[in-house]
N, C-alpha and C positions, 0 to 999 in steps of 0.2 A: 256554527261550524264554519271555519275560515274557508272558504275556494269550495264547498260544496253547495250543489244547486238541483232541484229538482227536485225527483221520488227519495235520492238516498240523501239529499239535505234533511227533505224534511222528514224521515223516517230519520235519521240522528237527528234531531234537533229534540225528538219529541224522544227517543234514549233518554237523551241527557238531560231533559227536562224532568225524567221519571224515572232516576238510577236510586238504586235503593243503599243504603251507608255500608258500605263494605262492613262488615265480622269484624275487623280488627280497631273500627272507630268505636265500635259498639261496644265492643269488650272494653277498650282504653275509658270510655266514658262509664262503665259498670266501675270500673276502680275506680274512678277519680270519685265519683258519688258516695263511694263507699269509705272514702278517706275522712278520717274523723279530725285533722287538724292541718294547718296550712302546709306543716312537715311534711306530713303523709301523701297532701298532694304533690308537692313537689317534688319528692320520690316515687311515685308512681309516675309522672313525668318523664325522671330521667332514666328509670327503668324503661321505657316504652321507645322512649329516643334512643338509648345505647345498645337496646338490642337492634334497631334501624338502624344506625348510622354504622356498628361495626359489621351487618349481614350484607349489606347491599351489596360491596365491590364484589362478589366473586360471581351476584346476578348479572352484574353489570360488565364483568371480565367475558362472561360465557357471550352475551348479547354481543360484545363487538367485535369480537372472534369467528361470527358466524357470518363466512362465508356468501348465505343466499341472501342475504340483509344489503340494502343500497348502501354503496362506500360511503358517501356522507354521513349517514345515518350511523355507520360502525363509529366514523370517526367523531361525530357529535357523545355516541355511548363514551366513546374511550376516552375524551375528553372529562366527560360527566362522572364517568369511574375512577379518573385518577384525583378531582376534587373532592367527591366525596369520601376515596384512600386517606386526604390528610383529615377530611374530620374526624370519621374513624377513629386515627389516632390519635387524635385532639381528647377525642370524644372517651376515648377508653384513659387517659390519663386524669379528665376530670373524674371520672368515676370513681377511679381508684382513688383519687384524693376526699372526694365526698364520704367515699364509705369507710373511710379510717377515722374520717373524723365524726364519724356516728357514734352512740351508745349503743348499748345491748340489746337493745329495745326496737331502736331504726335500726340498726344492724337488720337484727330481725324483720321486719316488715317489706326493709329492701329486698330482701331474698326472696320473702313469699310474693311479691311482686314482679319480681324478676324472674319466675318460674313462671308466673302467671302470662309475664308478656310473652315471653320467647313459646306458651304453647297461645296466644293468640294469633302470633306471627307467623305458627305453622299451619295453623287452623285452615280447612280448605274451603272455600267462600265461591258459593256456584250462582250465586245471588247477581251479581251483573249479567255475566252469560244468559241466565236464566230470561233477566230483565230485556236482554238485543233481543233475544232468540225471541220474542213475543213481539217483536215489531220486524222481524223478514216473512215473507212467503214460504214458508216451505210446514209441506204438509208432517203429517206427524209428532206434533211438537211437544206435545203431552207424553207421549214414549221416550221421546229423545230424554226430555227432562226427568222420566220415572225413571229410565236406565243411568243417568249422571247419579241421579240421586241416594241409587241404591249402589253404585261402582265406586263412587267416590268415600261416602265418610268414615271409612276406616285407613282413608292412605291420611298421611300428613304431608304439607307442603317440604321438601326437602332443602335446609338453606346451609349456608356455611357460614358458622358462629370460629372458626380459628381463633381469631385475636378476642374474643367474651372469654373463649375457651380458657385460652391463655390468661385473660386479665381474673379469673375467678383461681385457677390455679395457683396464680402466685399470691392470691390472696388468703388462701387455703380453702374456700368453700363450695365449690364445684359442686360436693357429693352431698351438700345442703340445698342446692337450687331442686325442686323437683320439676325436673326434665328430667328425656335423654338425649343427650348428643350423640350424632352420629349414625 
């Protein structure tokens, strides 16, 4: 950890030496294993990337819009949000070119993976938190973590899919992906 020194160096050092794989690399690597041919992985790939690269800007619009944030730090987000706006839509153009040019088959498979990402992208992942929260002082830690654990797994992460929204609409199959938007 760059510029940090002392008790809260090495209490992050030893975090980040023992963060456990976020939910949504876990999931990503359940598909990818489960992919029976080099197709399939590669579609699960770009399912996994196109719902990243079209959700992020609207994270990344809130972040540097927010006021109690050091102005550098907005202005590095909004920097960071307006590159990753043109992949986006990079991003949603290849899509759409890949999935026309699929059979019935990939057709198929993209969609069930593409439902599958967009609900590991919402999935709520208490597993870092969990993993800090066990390296600060503070007493009670075990309650903190039973109260997360029982408040949280019925919410979902809330993101903004607009342009997926979009790019599934004009494709016609929206009411095929199993999610819900919005």
């Amino acid at each position: 950890v760059h510029g940090v020194g002392g008790t809260v160096g090495a209490i992050l050092t030893g975090v980040f030496a023992t963060l456990p794989e976020p939910v949504l690399g876990v999931r990503m690597k359940e598909q990818l294993a489960a992919a029976s041919d080099e197709n399939e992985y590669a579609l699960t790939r770009l399912a996994y990337a196109a719902v990243a690269e079209t959700a992020i800007h609207a994270y990344l619009k809130q972040i540097s819009g927010d006021i109690t944030i050091q102005p550098l730090n907005r202005i590095n987000t909004d920097m960071h949000r307006r590159d990753e706006s043109a992949h986006g839509t990079a991003f949603l153009e290849i899509t759409r070119m890949v999935f026309n040019s699929l059979d019935a088959r990939q057709q198929a498979f993209f969609k069930r993976v593409l439902g599958a990402a967009l609900h590991a992208y919402t999935e709520r992942d208490l597993s870092l938190w969990v993993s800090v929260l066990r390296y600060l002082p503070i007493d009670g830690q075990e309650a903190i973590i039973e109260r997360l654990e029982q408040a949280v797994p019925a919410k979902r992460v809330s993101k903004d899919y607009t342009g997926l929204v979009t790019l599934l609409d004009q494709l016609g199959i929206r009411s095929e992906i199993d999610f819900q938007f919005g």
